[in-house]
C-alpha positions as CSV (number, residue, x, y, z in Angstrom):
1,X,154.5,145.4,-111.8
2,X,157.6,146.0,-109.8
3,X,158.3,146.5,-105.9
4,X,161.3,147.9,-104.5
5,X,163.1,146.7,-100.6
6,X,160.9,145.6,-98.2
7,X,160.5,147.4,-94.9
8,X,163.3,147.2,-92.3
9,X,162.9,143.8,-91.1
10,X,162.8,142.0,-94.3
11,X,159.6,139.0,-93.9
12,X,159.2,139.1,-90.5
13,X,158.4,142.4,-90.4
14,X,156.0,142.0,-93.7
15,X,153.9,139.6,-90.8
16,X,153.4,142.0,-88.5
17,X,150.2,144.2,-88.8
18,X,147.1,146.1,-87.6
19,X,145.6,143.9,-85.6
20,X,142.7,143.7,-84.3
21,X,142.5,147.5,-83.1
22,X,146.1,148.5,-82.8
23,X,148.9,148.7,-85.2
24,X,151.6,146.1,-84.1
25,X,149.2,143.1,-83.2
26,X,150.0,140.0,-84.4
27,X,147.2,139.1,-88.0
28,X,145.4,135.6,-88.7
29,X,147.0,133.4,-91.2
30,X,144.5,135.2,-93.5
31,X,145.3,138.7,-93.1
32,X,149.3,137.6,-93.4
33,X,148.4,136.8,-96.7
34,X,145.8,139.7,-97.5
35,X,147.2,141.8,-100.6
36,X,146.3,145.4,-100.2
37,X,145.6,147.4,-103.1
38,X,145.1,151.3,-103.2
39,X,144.4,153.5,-105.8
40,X,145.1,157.8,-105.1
41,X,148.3,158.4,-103.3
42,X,147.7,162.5,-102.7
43,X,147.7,164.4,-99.4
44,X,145.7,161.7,-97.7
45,X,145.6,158.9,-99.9
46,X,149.5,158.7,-100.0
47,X,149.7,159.0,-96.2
48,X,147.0,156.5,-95.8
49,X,148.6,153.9,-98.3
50,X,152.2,154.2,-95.9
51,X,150.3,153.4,-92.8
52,X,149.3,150.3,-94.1
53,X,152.2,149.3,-95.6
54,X,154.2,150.2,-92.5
55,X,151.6,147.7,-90.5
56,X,153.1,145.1,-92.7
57,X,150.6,144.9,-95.2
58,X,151.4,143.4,-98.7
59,X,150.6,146.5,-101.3
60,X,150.0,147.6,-104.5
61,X,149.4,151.1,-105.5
62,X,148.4,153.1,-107.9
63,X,148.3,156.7,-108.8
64,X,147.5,159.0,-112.3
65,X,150.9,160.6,-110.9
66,X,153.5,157.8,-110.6
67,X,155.8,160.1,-109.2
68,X,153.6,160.2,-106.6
69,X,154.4,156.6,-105.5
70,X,158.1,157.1,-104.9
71,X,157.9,157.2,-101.4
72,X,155.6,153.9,-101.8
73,X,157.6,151.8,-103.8
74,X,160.7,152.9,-101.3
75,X,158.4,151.5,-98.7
76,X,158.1,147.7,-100.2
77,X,154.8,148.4,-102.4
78,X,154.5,147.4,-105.7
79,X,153.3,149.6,-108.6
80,X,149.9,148.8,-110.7
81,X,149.8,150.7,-114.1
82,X,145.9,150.9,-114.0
83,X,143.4,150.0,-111.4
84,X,142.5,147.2,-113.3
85,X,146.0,146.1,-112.5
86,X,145.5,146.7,-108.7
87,X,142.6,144.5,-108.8
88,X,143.9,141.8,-110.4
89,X,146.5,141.4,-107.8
90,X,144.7,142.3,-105.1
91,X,142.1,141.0,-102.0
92,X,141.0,144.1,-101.1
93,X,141.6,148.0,-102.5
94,X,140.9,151.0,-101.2
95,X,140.2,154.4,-103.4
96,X,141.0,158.3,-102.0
97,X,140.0,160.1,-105.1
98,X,139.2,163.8,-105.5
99,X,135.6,163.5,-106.8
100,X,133.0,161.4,-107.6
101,X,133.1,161.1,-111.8
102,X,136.9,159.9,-110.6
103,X,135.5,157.2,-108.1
104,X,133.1,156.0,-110.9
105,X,135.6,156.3,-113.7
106,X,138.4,154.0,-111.3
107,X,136.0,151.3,-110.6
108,X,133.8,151.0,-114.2
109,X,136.5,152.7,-116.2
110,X,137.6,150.9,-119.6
111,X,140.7,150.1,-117.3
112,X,138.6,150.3,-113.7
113,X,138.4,148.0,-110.7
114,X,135.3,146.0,-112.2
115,X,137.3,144.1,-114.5
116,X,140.0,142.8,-112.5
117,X,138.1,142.3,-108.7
118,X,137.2,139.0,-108.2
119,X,134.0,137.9,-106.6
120,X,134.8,137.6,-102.5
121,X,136.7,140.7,-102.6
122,X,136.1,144.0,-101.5
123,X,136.3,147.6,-102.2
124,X,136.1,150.6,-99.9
125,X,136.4,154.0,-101.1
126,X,137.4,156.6,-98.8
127,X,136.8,159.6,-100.8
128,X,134.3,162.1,-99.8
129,X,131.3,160.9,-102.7
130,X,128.1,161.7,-103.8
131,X,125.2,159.0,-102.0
132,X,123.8,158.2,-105.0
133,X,127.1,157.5,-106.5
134,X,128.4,155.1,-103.8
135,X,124.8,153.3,-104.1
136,X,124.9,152.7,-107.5
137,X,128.6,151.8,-107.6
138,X,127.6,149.5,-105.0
139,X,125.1,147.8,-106.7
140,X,127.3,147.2,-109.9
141,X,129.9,145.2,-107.9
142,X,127.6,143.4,-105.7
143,X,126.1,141.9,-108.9
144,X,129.9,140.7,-109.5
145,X,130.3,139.3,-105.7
146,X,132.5,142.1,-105.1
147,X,132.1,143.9,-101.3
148,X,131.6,147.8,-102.2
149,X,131.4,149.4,-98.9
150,X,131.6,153.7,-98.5
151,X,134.0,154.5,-95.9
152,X,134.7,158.7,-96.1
153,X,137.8,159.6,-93.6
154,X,137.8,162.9,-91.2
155,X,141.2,164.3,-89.7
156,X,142.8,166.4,-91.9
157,X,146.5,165.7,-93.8
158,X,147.9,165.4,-90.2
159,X,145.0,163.0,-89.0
160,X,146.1,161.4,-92.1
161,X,150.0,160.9,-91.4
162,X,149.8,160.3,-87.5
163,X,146.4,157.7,-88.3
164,X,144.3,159.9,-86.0
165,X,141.6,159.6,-88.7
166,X,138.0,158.8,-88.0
167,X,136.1,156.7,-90.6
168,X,133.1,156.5,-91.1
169,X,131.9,153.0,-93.2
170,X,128.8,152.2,-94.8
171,X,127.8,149.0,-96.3
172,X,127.8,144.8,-95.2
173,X,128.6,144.9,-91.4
174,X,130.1,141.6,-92.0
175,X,133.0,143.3,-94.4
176,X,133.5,146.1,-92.0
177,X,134.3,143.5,-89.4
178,X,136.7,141.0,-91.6
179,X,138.4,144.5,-93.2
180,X,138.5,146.5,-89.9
181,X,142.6,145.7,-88.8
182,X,143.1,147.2,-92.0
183,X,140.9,150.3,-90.9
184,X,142.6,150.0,-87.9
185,X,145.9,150.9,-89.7
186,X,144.9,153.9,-91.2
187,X,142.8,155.6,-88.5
188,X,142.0,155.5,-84.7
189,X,138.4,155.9,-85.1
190,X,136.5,153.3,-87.5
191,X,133.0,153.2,-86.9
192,X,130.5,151.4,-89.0
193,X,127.4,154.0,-89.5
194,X,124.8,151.6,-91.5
195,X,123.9,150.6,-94.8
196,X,125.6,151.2,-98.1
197,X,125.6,155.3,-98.3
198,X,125.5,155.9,-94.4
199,X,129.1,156.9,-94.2
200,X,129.0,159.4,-97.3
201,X,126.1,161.2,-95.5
202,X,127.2,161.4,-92.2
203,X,130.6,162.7,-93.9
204,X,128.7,165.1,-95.5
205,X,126.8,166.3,-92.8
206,X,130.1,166.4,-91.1
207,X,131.9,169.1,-93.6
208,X,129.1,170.9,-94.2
209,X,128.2,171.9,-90.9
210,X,131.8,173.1,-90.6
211,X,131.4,175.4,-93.4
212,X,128.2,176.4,-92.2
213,X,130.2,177.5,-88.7
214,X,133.1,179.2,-90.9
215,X,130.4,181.1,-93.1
216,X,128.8,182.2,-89.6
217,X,132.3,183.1,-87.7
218,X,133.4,185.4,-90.5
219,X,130.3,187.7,-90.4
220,X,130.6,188.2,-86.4
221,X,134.1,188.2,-86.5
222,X,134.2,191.2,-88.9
223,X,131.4,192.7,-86.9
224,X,133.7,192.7,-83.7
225,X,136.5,194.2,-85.2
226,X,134.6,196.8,-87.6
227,X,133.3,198.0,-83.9
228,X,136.3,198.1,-82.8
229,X,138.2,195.4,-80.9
230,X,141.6,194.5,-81.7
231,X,141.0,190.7,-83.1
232,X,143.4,188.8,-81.3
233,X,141.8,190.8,-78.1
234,X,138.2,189.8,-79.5
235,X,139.4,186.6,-80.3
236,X,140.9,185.8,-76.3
237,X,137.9,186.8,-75.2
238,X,134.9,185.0,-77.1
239,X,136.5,181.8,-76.5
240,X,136.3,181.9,-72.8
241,X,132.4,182.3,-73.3
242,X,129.8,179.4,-73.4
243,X,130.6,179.1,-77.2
244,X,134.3,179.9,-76.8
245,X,135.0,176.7,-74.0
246,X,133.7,174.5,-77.2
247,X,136.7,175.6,-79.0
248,X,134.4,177.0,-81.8
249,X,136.8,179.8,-82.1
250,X,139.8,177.9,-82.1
251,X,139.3,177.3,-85.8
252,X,139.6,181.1,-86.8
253,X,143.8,180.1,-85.7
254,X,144.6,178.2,-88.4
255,X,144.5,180.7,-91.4
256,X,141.8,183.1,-90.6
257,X,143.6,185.7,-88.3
258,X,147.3,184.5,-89.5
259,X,145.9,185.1,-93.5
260,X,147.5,182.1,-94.5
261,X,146.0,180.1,-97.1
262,X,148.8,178.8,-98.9
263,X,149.6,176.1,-99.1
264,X,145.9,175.0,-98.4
265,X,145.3,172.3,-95.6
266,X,142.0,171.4,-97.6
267,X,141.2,173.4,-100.6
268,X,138.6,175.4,-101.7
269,X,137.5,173.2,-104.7
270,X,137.3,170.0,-102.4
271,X,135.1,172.2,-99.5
272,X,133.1,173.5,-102.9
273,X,132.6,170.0,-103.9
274,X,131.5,168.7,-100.5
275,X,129.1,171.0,-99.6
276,X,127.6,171.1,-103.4
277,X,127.0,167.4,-102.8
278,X,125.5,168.3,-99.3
279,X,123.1,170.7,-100.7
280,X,122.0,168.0,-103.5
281,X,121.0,165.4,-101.2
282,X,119.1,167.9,-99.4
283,X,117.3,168.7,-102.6
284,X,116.9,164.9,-103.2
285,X,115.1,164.2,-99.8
286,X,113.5,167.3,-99.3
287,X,115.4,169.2,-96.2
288,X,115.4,172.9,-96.2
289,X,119.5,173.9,-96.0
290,X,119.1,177.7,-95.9
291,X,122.4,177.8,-93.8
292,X,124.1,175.0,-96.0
293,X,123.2,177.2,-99.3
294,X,124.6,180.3,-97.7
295,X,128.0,178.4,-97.0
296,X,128.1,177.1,-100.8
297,X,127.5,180.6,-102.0
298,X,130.2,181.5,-100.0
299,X,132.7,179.0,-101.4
300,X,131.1,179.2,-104.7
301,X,132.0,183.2,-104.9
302,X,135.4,182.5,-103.7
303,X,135.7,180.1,-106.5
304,X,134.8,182.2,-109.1
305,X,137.6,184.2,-107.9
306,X,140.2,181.9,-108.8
307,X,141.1,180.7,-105.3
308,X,140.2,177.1,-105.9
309,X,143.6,175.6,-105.0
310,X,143.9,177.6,-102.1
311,X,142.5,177.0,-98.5
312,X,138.8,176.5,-98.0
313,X,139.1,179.5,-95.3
314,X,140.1,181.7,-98.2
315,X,136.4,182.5,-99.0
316,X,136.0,183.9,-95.5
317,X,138.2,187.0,-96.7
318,X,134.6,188.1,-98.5
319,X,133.2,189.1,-95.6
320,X,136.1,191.3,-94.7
321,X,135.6,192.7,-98.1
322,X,132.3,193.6,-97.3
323,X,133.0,195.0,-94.0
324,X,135.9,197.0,-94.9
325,X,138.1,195.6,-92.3
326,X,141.5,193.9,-92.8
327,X,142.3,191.4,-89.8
328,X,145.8,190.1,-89.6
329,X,147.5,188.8,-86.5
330,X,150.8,187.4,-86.3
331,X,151.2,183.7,-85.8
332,X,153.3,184.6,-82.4
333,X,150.4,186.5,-81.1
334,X,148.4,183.9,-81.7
335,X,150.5,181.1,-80.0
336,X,151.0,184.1,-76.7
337,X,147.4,184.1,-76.5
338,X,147.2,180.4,-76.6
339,X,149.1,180.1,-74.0
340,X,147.5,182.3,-72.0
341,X,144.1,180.2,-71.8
């Protein structure tokens, strides 16, 4: 391993952290000298990883990219060649992986977290899983001693860099309460949900209703504007109505009416994912999802159309297709009509 400069402040700043629910707080003896491993340094993951370190947590990282660890190691962190390498060195590690064969394959991998965690530890992955995954993931490392806890996040990239995340942990209650300065550090909003699993489902239920909404707000939306209202005229004025003052509409801003997909805030293949996962638990426990299946043909169509690595509100340009109608407003309109109320 190496680490590069610590942070501004040289040790004394290394003992400051979290807290118990705000960055800055002074830590126990015990959490001075936590070491904090993580393991997925991408659009969240990476911002996630800084805001711990910046709390003056002790880190290694560890990423498939080590590029991606530049800004990391500049930080103070130390770099782990494998997950197994994390784990040796570390008290606790968190994971922000893409998909679920990736959170299996980082903690029972050849080179994974099971053969360097030791028992007393813990583990909590904040990628958006699979239930069944997290449970039997869980199981494996409890048999070891090891703390496996699900802990999915919600906020977005900038949720992500200004730690206005909520997360949502499932698992030992006990572990959420030890671990939860270091939750504390990466988002506003920890909230333990229940049992190992909880958090993956309430995620789930979380992102999926939101596609549900966006697969819903494309078909109206083109029905406005294929009547004839200007969008950015229909748009002003369904969001001063009972739905509107819930801000359901304020989500067609962001790429919908501007067309901007690119670069993608969250792309299509991670929405694709999320709901596909949704839809299979639903199968599992026997809920009808007609909605949810609707959405995940949606994304699934847009898929097969290449889009994967763009936006998730790319797929709602198939409804235009269908309707014959091309909205675009500028970004300046947009913000004007904002403005307005």
């Amino acid at each position: 391993m190496r680490q590069a400069a610590s942070l501004p402040g040289g040790d004394a700043a290394v003992r400051k952290a979290a807290g118990t629910h705000a960055p800055g707080a002074l830590r126990s003896n015990l959490e001075v000298e936590m070491k904090v491993g993580f393991i997925g340094l991408g659009t969240m993951g990476g911002s996630m990883a800084l805001n711990l370190r910046k709390a003056g947590y002790d880190m290694v990282v560890h990423d498939i990219r080590e590029e991606a660890a530049a800004r990391h190691i500049e930080a103070g962190c130390e770099w782990a060649a494998s997950p197994r390498e994390v784990a040796a060195v570390a008290d606790v590690v968190f994971t922000s992986l893409p998909e679920p064969p990736d959170v299996e394959s980082v903690g029972l991998g050849d080179e994974g977290l099971v053969h360097g965690l030791r028992a007393g530890s813990a583990w909590f992955d904040l990628s958006t899983n699979s239930p069944s995954v997290v449970r039997r993931l869980h199981a494996e490392f409890a048999r070891r001693g090891i703390a496996m806890l699900d802990a999915p996040v919600s906020g977005g990239p900038v949720g992500a860099a200004t730690r206005r995340l909520a997360i949502w942990v499932g698992g030992d209650k006990a572990e959420f309460e030890k671990h939860k300065p270091l939750l504390d550090a990466i988002g506003d909003q920890p909230l333990y949900i229940g049992p190992i699993g909880a958090g993956t489902v309430a995620k789930l239920v979380h992102n999926t209703a939101g596609y549900a909404i966006q697969t819903a707000l494309a078909e109206v939306f083109t029905l406005g504007v294929k009547a004839g209202v200007p969008p950015l005229t229909l748009w002003e004025a369904v969001r001063q109505g009972a739905v509107g003052r819930e801000r359901v509409f304020d989500r067609l801003t962001g790429n919908f009416l501007p067309k901007k997909f690119d670069p993608p805030n969250f792309a299509l293949r991670l929405a694709h994912k999320d709901v596909r996962l949704a839809v299979e638990l639903a199968r599992e426990v026997g809920v009808p999802m007609r909605v949810a299946n609707l959405a995940f043909a949606e994304l699934t169509e847009a898929m097969n159309r290449g889009w994967q690595n763009r936006d998730s509100r790319v797929a709602m340009l198939l409804q235009e297709e269908r309707a014959g109608v091309d909205i675009q407003v500028p970004p300046e309109d947009i913000e004007a009509a904002r403005q307005r109320g």
